[in-house]
VMD Tcl script that builds the backbone (N, CA, C; Angstrom):
set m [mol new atoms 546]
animate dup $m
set s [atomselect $m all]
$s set {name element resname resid chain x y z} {
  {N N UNK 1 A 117.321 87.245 83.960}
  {CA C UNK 1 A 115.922 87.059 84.281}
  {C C UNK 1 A 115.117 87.397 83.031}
  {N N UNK 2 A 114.115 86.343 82.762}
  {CA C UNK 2 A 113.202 86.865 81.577}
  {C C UNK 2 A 111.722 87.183 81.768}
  {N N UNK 3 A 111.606 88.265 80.912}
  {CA C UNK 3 A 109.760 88.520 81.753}
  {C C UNK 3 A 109.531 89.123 80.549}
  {N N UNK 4 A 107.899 88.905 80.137}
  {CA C UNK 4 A 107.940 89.723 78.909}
  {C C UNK 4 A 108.176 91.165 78.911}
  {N N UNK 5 A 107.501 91.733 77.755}
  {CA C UNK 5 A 107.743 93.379 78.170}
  {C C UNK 5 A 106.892 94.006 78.818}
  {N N UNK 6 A 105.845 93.254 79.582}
  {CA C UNK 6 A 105.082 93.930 80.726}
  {C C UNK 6 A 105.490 93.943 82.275}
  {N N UNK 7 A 106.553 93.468 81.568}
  {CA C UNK 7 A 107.469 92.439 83.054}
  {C C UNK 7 A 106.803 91.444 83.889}
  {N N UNK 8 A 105.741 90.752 83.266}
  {CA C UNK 8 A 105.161 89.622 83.826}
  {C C UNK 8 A 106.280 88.377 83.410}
  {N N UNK 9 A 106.099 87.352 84.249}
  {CA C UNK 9 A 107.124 86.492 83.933}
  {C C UNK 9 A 106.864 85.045 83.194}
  {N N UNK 10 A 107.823 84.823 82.539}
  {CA C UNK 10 A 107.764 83.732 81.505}
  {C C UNK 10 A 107.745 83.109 82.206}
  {N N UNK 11 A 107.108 81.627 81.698}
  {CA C UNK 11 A 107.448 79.844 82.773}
  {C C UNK 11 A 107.798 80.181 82.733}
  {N N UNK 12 A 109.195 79.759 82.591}
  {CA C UNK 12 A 110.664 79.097 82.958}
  {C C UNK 12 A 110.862 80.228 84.101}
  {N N UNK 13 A 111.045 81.253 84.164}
  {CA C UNK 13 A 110.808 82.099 85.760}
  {C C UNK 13 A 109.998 81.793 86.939}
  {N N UNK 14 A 108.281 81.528 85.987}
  {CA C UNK 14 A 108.024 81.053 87.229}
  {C C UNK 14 A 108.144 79.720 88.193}
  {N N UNK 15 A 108.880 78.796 87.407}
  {CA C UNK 15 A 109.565 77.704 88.285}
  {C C UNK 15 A 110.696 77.961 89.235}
  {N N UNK 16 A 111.490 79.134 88.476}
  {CA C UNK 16 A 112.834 79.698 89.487}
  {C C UNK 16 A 112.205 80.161 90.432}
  {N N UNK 17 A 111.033 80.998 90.473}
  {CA C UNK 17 A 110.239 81.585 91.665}
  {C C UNK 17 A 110.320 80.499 92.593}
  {N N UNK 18 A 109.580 79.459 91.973}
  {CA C UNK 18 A 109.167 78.704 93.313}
  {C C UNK 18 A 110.533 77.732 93.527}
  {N N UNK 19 A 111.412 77.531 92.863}
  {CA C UNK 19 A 112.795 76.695 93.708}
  {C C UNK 19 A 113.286 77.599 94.630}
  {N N UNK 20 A 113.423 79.222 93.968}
  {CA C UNK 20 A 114.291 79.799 95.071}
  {C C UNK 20 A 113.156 80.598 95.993}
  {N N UNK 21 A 112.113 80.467 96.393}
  {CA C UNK 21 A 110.832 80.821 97.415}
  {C C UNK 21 A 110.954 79.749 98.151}
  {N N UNK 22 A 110.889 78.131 98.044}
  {CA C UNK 22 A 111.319 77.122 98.584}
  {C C UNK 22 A 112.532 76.801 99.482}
  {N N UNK 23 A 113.425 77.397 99.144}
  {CA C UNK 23 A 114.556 77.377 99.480}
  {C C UNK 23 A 114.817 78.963 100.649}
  {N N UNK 24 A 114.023 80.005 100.592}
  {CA C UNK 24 A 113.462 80.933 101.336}
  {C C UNK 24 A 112.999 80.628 102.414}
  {N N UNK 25 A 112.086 79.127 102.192}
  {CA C UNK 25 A 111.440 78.658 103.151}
  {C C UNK 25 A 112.637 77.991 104.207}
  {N N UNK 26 A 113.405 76.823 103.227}
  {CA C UNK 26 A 114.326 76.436 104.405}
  {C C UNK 26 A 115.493 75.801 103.093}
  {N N UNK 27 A 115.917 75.326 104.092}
  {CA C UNK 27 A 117.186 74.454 102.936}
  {C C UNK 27 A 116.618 72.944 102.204}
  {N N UNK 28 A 116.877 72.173 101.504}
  {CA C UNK 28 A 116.218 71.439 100.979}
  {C C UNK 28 A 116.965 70.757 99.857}
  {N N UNK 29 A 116.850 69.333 100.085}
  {CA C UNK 29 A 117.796 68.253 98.979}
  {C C UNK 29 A 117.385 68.911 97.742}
  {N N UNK 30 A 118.301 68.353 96.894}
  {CA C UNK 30 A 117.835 68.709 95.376}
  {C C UNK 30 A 117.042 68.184 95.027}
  {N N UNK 31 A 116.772 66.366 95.352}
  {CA C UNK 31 A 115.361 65.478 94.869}
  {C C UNK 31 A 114.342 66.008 95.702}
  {N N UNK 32 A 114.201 66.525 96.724}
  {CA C UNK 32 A 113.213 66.603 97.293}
  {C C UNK 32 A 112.778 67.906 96.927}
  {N N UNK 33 A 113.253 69.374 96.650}
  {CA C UNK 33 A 113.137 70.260 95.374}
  {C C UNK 33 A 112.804 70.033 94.256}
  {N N UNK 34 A 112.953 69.366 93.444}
  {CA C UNK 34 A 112.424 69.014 92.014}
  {C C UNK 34 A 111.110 68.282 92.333}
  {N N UNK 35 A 110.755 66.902 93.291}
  {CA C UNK 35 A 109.399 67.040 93.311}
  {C C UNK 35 A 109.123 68.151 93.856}
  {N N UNK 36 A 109.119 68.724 94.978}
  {CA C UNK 36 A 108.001 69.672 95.242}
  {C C UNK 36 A 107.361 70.469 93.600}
  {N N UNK 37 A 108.891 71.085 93.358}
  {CA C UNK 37 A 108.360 71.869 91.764}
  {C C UNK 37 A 107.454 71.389 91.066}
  {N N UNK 38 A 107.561 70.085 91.236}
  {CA C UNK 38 A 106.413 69.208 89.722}
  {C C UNK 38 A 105.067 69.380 90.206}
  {N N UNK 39 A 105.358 68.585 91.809}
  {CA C UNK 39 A 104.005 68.669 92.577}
  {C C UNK 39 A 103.283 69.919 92.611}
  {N N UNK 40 A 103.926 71.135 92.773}
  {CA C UNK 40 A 103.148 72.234 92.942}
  {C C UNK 40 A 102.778 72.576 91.554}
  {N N UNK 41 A 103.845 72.796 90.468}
  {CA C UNK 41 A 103.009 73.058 89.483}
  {C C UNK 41 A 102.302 72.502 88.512}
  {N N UNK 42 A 101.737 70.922 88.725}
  {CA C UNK 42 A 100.942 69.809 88.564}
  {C C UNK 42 A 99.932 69.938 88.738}
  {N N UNK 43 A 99.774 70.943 90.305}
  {CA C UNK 43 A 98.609 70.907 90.788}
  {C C UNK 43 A 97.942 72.008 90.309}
  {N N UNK 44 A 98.516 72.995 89.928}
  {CA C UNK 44 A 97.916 74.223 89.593}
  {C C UNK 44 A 97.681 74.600 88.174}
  {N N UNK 45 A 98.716 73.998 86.959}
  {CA C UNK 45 A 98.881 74.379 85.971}
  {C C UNK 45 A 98.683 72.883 85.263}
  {N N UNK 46 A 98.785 71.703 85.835}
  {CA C UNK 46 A 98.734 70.585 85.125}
  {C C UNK 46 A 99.991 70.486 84.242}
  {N N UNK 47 A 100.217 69.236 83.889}
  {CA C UNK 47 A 101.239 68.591 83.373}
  {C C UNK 47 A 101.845 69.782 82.039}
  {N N UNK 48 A 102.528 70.487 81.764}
  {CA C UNK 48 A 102.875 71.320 80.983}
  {C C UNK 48 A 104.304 71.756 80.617}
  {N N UNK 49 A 104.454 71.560 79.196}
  {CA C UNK 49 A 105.797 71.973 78.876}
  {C C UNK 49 A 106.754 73.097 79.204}
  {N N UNK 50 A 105.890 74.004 78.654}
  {CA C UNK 50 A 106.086 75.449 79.604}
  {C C UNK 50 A 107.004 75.616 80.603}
  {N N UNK 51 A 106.515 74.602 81.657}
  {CA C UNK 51 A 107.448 74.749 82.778}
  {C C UNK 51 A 108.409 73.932 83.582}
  {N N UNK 52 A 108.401 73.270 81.913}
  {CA C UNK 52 A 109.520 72.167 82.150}
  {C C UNK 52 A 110.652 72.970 82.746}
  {N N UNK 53 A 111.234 74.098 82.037}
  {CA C UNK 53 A 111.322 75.224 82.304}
  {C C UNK 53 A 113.556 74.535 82.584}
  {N N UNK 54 A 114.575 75.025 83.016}
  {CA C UNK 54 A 115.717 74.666 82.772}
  {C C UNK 54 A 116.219 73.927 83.696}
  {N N UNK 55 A 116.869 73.150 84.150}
  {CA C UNK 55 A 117.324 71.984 85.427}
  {C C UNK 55 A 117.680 73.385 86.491}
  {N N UNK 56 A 117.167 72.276 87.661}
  {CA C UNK 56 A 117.633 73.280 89.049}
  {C C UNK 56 A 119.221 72.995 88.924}
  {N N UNK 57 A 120.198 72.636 88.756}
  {CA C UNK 57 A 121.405 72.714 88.664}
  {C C UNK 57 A 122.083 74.008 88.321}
  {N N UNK 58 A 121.231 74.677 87.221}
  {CA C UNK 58 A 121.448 75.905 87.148}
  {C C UNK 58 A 121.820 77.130 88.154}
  {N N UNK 59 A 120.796 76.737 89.322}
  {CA C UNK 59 A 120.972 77.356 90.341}
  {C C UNK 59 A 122.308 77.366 91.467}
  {N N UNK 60 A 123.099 76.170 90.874}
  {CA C UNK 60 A 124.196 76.117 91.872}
  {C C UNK 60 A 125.302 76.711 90.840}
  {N N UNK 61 A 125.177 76.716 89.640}
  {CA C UNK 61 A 125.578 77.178 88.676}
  {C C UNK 61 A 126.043 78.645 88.723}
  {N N UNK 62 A 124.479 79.103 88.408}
  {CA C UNK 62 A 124.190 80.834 88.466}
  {C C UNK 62 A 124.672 81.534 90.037}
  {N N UNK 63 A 125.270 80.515 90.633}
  {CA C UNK 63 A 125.502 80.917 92.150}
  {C C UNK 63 A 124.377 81.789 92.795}
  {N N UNK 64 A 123.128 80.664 92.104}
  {CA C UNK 64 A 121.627 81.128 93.072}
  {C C UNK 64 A 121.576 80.487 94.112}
  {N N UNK 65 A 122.356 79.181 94.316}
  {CA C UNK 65 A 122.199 78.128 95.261}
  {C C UNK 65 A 123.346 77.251 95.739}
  {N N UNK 66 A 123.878 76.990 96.708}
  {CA C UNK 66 A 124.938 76.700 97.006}
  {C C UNK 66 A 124.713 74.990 97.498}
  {N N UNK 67 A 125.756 74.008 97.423}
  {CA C UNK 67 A 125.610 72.845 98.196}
  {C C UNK 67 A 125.776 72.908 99.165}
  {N N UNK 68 A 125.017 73.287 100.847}
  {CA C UNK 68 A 125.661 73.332 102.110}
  {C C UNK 68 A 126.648 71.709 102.891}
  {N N UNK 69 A 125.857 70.223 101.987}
  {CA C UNK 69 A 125.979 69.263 102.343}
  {C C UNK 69 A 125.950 68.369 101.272}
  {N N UNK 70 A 127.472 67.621 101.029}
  {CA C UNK 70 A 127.551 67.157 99.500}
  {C C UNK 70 A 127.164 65.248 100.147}
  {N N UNK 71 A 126.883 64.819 98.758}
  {CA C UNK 71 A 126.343 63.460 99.112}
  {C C UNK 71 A 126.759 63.095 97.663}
  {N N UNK 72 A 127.385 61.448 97.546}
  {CA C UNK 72 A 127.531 60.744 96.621}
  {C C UNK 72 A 126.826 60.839 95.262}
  {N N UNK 73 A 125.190 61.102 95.905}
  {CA C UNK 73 A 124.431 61.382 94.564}
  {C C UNK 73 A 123.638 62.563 94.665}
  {N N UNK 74 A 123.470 63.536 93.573}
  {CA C UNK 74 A 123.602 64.853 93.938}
  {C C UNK 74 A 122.046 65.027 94.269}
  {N N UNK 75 A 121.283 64.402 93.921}
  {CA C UNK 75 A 119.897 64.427 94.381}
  {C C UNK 75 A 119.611 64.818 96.002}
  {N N UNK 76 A 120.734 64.056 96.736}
  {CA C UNK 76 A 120.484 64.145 98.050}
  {C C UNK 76 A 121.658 65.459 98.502}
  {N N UNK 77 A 121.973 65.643 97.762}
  {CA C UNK 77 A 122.728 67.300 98.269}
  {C C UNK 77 A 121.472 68.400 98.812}
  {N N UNK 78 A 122.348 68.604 100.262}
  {CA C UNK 78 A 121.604 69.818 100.292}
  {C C UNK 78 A 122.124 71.508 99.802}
  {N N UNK 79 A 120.501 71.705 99.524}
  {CA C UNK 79 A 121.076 73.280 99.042}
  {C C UNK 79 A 120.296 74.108 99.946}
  {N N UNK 80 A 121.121 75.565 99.415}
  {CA C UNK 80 A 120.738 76.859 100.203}
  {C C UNK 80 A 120.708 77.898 99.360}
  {N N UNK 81 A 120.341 78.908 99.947}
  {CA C UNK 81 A 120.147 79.549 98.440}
  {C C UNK 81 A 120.970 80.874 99.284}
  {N N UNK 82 A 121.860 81.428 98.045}
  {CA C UNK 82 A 122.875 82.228 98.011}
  {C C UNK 82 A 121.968 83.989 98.273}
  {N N UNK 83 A 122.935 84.977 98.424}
  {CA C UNK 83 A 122.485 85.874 98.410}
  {C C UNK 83 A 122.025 86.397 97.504}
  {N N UNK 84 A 122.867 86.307 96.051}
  {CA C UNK 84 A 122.629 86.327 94.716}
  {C C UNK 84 A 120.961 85.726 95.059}
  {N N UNK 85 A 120.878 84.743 95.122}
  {CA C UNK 85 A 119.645 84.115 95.184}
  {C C UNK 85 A 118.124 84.756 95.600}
  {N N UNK 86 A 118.952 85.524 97.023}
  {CA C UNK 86 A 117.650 86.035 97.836}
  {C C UNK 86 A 117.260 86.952 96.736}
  {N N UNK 87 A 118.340 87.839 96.070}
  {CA C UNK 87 A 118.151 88.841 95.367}
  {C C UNK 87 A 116.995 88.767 94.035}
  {N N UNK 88 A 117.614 87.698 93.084}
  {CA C UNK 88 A 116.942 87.540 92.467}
  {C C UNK 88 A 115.343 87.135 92.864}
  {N N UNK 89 A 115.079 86.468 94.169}
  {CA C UNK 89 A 114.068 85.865 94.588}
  {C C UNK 89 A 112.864 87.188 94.416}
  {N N UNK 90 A 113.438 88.192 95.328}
  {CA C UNK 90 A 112.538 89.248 95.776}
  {C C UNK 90 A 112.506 89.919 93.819}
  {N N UNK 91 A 113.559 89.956 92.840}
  {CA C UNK 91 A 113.317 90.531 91.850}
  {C C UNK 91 A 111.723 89.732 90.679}
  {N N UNK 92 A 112.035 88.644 91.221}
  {CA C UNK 92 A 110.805 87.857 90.399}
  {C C UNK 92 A 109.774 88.262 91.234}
  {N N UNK 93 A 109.738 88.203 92.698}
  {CA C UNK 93 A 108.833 87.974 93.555}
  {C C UNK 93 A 107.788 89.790 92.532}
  {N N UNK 94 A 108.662 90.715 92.085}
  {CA C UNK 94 A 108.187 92.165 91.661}
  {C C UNK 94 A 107.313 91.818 90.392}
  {N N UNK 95 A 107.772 91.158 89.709}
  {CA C UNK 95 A 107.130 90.967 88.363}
  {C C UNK 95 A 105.353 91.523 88.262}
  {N N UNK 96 A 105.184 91.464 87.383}
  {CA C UNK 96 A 104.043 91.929 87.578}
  {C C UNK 96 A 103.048 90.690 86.618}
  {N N UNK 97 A 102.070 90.882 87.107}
  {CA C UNK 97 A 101.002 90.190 87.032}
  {C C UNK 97 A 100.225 90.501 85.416}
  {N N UNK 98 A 99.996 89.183 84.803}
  {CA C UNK 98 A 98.687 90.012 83.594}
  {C C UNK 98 A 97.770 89.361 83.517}
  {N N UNK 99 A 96.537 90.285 83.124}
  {CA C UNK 99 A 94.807 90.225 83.268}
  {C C UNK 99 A 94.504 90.125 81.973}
  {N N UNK 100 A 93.309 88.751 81.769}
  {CA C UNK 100 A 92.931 87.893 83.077}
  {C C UNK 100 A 93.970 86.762 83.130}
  {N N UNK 101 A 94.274 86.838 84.379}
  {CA C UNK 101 A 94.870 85.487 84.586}
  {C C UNK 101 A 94.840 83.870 84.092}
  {N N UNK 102 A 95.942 83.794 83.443}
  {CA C UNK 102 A 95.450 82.512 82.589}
  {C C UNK 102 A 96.548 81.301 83.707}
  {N N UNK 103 A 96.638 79.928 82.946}
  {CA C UNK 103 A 96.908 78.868 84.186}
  {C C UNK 103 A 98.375 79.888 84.486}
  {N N UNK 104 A 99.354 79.847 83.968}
  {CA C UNK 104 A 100.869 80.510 84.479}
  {C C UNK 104 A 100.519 81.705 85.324}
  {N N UNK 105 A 99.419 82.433 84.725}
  {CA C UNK 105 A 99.116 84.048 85.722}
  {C C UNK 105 A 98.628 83.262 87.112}
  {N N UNK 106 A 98.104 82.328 87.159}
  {CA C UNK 106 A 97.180 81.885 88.185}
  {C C UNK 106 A 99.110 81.356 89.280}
  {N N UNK 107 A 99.590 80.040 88.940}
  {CA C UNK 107 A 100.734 80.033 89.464}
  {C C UNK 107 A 101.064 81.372 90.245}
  {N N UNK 108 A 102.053 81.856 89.066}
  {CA C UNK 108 A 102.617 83.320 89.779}
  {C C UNK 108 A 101.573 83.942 91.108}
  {N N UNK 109 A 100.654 84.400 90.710}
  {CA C UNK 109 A 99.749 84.485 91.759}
  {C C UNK 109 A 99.870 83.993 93.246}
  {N N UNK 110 A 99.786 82.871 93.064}
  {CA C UNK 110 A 99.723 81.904 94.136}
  {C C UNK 110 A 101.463 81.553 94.705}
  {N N UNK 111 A 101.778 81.869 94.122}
  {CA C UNK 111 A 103.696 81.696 94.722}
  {C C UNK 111 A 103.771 83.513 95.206}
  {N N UNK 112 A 102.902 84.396 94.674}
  {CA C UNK 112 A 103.097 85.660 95.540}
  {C C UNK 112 A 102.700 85.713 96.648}
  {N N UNK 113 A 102.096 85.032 96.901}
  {CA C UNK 113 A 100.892 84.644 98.134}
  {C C UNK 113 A 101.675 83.431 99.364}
  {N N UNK 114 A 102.027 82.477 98.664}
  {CA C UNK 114 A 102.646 81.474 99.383}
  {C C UNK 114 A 104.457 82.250 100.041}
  {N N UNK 115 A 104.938 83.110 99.461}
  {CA C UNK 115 A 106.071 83.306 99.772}
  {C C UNK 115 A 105.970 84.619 100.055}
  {N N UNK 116 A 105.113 85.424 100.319}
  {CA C UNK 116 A 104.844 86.841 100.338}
  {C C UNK 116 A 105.851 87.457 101.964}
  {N N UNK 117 A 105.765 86.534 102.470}
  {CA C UNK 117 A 106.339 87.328 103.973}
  {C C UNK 117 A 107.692 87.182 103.996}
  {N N UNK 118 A 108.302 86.394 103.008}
  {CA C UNK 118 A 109.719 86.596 102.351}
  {C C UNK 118 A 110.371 87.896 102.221}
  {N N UNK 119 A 109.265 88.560 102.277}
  {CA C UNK 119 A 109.547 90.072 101.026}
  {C C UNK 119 A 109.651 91.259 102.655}
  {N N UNK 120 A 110.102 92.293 102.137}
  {CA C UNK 120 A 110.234 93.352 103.105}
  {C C UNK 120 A 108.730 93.818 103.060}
  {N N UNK 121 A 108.148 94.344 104.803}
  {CA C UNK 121 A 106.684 94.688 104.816}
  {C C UNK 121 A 106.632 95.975 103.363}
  {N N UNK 122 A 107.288 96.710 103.174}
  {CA C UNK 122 A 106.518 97.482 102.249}
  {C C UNK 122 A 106.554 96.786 100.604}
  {N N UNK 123 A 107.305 95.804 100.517}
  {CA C UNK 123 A 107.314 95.112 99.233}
  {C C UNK 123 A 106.020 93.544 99.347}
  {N N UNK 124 A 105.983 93.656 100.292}
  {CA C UNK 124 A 104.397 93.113 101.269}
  {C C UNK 124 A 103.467 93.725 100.715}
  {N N UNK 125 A 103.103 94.888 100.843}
  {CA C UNK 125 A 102.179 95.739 100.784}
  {C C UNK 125 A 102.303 96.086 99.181}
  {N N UNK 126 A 103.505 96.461 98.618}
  {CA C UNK 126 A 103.153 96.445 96.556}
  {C C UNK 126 A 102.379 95.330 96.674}
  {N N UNK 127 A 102.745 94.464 96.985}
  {CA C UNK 127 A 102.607 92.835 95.857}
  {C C UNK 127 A 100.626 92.541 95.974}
  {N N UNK 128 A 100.334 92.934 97.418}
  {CA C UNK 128 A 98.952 92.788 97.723}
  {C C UNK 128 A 97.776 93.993 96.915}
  {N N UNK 129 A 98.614 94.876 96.813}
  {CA C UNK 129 A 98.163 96.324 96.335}
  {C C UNK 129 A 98.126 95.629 94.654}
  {N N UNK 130 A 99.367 94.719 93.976}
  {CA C UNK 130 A 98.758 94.661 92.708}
  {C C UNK 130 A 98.129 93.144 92.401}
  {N N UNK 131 A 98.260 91.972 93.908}
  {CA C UNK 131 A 97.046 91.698 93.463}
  {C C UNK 131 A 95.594 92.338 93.441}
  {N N UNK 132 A 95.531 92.714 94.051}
  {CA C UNK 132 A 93.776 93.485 94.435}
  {C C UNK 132 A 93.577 94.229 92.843}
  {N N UNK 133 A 94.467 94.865 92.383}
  {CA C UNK 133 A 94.345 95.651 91.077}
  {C C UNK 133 A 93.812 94.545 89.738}
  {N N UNK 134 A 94.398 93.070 90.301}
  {CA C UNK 134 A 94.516 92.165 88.828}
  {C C UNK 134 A 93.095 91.609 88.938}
  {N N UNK 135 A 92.612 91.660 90.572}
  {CA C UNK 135 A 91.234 91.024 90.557}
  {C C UNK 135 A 90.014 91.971 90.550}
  {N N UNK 136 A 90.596 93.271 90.623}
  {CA C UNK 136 A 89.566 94.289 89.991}
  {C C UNK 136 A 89.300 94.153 88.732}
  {N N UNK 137 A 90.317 94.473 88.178}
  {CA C UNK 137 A 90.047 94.205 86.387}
  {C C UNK 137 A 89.379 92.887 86.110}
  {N N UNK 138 A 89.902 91.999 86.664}
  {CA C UNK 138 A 88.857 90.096 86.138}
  {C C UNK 138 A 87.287 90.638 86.603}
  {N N UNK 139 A 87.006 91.399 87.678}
  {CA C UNK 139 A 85.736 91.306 88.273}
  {C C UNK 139 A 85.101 92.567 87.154}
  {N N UNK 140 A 85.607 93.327 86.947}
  {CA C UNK 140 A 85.118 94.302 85.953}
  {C C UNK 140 A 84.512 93.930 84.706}
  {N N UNK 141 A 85.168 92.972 84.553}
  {CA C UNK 141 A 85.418 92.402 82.847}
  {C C UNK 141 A 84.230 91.408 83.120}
  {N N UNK 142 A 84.276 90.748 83.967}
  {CA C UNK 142 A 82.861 90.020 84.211}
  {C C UNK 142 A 81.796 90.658 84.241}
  {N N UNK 143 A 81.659 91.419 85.226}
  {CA C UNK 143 A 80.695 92.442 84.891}
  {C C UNK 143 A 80.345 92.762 83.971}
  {N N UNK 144 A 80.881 93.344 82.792}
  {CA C UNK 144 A 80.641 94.184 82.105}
  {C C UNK 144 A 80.062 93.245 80.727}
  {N N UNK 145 A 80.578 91.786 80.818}
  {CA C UNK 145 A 79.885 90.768 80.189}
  {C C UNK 145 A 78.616 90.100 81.068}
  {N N UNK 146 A 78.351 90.184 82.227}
  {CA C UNK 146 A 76.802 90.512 82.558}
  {C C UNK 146 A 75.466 91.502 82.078}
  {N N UNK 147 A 76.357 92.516 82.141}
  {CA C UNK 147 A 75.712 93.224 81.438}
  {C C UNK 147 A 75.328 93.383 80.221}
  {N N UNK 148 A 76.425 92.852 79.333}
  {CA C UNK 148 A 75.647 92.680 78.240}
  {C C UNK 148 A 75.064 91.163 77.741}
  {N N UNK 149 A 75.009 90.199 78.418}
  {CA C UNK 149 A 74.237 88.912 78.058}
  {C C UNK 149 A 73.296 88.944 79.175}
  {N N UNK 150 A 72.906 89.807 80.004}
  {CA C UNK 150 A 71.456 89.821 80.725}
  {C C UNK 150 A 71.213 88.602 81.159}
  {N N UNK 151 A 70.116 87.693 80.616}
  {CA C UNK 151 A 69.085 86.981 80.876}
  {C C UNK 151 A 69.975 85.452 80.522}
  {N N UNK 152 A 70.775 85.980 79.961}
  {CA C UNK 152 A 71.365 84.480 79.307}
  {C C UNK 152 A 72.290 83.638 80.140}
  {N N UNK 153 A 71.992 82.034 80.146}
  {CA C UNK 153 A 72.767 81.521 80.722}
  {C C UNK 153 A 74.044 81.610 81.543}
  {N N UNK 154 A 74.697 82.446 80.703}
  {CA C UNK 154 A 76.062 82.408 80.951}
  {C C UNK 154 A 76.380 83.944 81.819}
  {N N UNK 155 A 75.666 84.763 82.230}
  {CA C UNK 155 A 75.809 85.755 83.050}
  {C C UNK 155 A 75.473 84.895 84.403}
  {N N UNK 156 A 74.817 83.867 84.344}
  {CA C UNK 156 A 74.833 83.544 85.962}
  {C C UNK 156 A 76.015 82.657 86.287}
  {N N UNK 157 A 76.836 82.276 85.362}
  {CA C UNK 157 A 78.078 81.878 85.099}
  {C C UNK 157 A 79.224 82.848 85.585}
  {N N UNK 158 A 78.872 83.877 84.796}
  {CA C UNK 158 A 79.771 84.827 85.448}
  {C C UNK 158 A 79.166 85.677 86.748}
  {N N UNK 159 A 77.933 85.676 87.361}
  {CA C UNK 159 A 77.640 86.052 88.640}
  {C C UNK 159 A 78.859 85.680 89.768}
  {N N UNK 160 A 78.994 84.164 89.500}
  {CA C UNK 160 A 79.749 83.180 90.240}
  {C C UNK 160 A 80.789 83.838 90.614}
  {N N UNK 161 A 81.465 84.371 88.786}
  {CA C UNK 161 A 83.277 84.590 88.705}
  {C C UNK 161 A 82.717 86.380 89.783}
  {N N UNK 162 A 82.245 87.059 89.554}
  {CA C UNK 162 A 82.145 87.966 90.122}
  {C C UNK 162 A 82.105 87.683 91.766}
  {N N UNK 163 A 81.359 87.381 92.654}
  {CA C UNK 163 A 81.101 86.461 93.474}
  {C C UNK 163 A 82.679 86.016 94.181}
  {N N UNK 164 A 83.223 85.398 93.287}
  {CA C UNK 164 A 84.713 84.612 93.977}
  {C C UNK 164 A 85.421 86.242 93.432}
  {N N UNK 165 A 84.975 86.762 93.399}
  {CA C UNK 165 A 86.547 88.044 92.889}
  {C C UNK 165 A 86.238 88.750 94.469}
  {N N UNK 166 A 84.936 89.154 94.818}
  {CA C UNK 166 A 84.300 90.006 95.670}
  {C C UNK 166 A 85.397 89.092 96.885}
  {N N UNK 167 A 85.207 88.314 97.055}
  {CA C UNK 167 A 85.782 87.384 98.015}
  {C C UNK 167 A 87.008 87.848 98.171}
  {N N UNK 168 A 87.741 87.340 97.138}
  {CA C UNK 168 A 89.210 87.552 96.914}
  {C C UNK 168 A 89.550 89.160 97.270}
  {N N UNK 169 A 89.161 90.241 96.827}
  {CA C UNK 169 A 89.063 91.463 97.081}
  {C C UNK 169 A 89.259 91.471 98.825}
  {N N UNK 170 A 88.088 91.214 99.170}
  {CA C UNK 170 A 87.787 91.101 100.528}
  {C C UNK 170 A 88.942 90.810 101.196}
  {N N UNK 171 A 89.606 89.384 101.025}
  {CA C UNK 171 A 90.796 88.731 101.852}
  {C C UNK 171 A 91.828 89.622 101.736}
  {N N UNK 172 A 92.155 90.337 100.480}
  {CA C UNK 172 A 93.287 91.083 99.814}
  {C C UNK 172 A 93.604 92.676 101.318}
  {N N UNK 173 A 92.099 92.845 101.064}
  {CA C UNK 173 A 92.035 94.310 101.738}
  {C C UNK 173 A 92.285 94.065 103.388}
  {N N UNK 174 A 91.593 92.429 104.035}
  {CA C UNK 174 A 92.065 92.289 104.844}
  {C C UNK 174 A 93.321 92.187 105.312}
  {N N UNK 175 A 93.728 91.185 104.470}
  {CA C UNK 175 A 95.582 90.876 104.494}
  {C C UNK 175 A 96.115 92.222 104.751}
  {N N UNK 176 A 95.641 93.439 103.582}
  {CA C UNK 176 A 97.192 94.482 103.740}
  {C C UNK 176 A 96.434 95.141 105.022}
  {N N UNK 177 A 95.490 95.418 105.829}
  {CA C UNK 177 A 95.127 96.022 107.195}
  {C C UNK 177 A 96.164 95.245 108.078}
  {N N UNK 178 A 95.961 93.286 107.625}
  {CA C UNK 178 A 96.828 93.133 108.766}
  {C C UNK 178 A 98.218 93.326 108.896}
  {N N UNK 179 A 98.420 93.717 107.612}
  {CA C UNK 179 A 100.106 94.110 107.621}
  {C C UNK 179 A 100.416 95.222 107.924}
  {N N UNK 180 A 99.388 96.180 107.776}
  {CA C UNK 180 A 99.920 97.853 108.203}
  {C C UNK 180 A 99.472 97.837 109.816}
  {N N UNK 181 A 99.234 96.547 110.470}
  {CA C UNK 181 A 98.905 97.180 112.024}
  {C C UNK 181 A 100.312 96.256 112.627}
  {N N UNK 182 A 100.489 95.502 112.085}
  {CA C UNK 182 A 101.804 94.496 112.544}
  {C C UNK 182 A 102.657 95.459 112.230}
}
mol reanalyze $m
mol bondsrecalc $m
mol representation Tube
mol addrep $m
């Protein structure tokens, strides 16, 4: 597994996130896995080298992912994802986050979120605990560039980013209430 030395994670991880979070979800052909991957991170990060990131084959490889159902052409194989797999899943799922979130921080983000109930409730409760921490710091940092451009254009620019953090905060604090009463 590669993550820098903040242990936030490189592309090429965060694509393994989302094949083996996908595969968390349910079992799933190999072609129909590789689009989703593109599709999701198309949509979020736009067309990018980055996360061209290494063939899912790897995964049957690294014995992250197993063929449950073989087919002539391997596209239509189905896979599952190994225990090895779950393991590593929940180890990326830990990574940590870095501020401010740029397009890859934003991904990761959003695959913590989309696959979060994957995770054991108290590894539930880290992951929400350090988003809320990553959108304190973005909302701070805005702030604190309000404050010093006052009157100028671009503080009501960042009113906005402040504004959508308050939000985000909000949902965050809700989410982990609803997890500590479940």
């Amino acid at each position: 597994m590669l993550m820098y030395g903040d242990r936030s994670l490189v592309p090429g991880e965060a694509v393994r996130l989302l094949a083996l979070g996908a595969l968390m979800e349910k079992d799933c052909r190999y072609g129909d896995l590789a689009t989703e991957i593109r599709f999701f991170t198309q949509r979020i990060v736009g067309p990018s080298l980055d996360l061209l990131g290494s063939s899912l084959e790897l995964l049957r490889i690294e014995g992250l992912a197993d063929a449950v159902e073989h087919a002539e052409n391997d596209e239509r194989a189905l896979l599952r994802i190994t225990e090895s797999g779950r393991s590593l899943f929940e180890d990326l799922m830990s990574a940590q986050l870095r501020a401010p979130i740029n397009d890859v921080g934003r991904l990761v983000l959003l695959l913590k979120l989309r696959f979060l109930t994957y995770l054991p409730k108290e590894a539930q409760e880290d992951q929400l605990d350090l988003l809320s921490d990553i959108v304190r710091t973005e909302r701070a940092r805005a702030a604190e560039l309000v404050k010093e451009f006052g009157e100028h254009p671009i503080a009501d620019w960042l009113a906005i980013d402040i504004e959508q953090a308050d939000r985000r905060i909000t949902w965050l604090e809700s989410a982990l209430k609803k997890l500590s009463v479940s």
